[in-house]
C-alpha positions as CSV (number, residue, x, y, z in Angstrom):
1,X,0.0,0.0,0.0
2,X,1.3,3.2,-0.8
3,X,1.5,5.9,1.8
4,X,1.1,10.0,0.8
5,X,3.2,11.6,-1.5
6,X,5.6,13.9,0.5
7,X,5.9,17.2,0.0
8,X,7.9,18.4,-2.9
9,X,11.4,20.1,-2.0
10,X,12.0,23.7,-4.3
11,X,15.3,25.2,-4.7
12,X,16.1,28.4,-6.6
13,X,19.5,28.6,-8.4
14,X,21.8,30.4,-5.2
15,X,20.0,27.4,-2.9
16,X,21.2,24.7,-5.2
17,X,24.6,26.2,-5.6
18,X,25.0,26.8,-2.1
19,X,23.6,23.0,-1.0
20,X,26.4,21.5,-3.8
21,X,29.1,23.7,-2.5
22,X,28.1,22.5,0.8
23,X,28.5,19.0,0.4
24,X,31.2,18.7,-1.6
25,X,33.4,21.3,1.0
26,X,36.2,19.3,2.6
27,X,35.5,20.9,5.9
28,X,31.9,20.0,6.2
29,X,31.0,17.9,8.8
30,X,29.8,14.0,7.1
31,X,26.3,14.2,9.1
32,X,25.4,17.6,7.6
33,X,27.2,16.8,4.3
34,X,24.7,13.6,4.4
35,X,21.3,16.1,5.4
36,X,21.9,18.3,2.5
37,X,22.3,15.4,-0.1
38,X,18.9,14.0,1.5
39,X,17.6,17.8,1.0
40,X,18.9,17.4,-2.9
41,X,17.9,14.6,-3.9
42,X,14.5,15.7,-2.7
43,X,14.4,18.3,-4.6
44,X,15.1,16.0,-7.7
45,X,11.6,14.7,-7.0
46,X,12.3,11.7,-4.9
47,X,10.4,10.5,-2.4
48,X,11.5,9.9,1.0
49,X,11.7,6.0,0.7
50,X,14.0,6.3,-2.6
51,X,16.4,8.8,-1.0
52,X,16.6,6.4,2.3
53,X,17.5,3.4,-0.1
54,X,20.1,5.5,-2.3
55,X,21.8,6.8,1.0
56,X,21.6,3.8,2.4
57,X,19.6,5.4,5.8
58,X,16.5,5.2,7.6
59,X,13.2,6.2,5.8
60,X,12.3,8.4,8.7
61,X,15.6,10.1,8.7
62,X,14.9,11.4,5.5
63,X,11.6,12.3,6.2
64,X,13.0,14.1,9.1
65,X,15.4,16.6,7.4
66,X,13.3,17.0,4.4
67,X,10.2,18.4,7.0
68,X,13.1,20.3,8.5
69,X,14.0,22.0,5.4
70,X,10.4,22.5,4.0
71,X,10.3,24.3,7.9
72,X,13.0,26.6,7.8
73,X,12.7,26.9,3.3
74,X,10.9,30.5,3.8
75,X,13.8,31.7,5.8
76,X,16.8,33.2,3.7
77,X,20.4,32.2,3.8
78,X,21.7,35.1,5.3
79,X,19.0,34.8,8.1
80,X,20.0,31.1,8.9
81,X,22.9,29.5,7.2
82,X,23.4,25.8,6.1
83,X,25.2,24.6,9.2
84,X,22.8,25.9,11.3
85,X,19.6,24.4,9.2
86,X,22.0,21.3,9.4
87,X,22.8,20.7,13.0
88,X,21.4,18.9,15.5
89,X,18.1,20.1,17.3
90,X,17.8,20.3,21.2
91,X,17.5,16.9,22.8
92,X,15.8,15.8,25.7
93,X,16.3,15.9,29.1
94,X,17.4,17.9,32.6
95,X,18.7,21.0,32.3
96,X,22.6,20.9,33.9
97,X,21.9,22.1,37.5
98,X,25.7,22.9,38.5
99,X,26.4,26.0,36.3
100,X,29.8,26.8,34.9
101,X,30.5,29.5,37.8
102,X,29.6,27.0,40.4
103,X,32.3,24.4,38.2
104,X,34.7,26.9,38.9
105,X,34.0,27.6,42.2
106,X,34.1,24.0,43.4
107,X,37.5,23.7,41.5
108,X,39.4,26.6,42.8
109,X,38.1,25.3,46.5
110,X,39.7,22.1,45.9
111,X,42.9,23.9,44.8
112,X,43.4,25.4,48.0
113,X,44.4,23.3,51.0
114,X,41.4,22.2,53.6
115,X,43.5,23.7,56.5
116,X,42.1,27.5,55.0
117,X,38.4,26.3,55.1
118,X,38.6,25.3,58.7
119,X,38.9,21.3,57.8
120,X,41.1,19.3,60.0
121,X,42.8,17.2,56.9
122,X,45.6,17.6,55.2
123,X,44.2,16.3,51.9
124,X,40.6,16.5,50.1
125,X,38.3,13.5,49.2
126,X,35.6,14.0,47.3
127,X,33.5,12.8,50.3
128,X,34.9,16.5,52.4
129,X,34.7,18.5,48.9
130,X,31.2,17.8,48.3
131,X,30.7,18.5,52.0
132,X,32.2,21.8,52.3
133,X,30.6,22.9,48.8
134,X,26.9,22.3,50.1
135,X,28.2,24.0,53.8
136,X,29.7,27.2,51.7
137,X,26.6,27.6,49.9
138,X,28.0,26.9,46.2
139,X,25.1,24.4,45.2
140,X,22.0,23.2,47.2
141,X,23.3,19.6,46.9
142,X,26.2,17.3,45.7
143,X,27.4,13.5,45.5
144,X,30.5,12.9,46.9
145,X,30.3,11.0,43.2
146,X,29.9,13.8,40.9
147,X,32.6,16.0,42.4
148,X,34.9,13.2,42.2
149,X,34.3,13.5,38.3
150,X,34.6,16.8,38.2
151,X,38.2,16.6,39.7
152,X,39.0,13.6,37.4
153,X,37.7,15.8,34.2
154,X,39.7,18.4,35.6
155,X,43.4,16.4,35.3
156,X,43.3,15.4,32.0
């Protein structure tokens, strides 16, 4: 059974330039290079099931990025460029509730020596970090866990 047609793809002659260009750039990165072929060959007339099979990729990715384009088509290049059109869109989830100033907070506490802070150790753990982080008021809450992989990011 056949499902609807999709909706046809229409590129005027600086689009088309600018998509080829795109793709065949050297610098492009492959997942964007592959979007804007899917975007092409749409406009060609394809469907969405023939441009899955010729890319070798899933028929809902390029249903995906083709509704993406036909989404941001009215918008000009100058407004939003190809690698923005290209990239990824916002993923789900929790939003990161230890900002960047709190990051560097924690870190320059655990550059200075405990003896400052009033702690009777000679060395942090991660267990007396996380404590005297939530006691000086730099984040409501913190594993002993999660600062330990802060300071491990932090060596490398």
């Amino acid at each position: 059974m056949r499902g609807p047609k999709p909706r046809p793809v229409v590129l005027n002659a600086e689009m088309q330039t600018a998509l080829t260009a795109f793709v065949q750039r050297h610098s492009t990165p492959q997942q964007a290079a592959v979007r804007a072929r899917i975007v092409l060959l749409a406009a060609q007339g394809l469907n969405n099931t023939q441009i899955a099979r010729q890319l070798d990729l899933d028929t809902e990715t390029a249903y995906r990025w083709r509704q993406r384009w036909l989404d941001l088509a009215e918008q000009p290049l100058a407004a939003v460029s190809l690698q923005e059109r290209f990239a990824d869109g916002a993923r789900p989830g929790a939003p990161a509730r230890i900002g960047a100033e709190a990051l560097c907070q924690i870190m320059a506490l655990a550059c200075r020596p405990p003896q400052d802070v009033g702690r009777p150790i000679t060395e942090w753990t991660a267990r007396e970090l996380a404590d005297e982080v939530v006691c000086q008021g730099l984040v409501e809450s913190i594993s002993p866990r999660h600062v330990g992989r802060f300071l491990k990011r932090s060596r490398s």
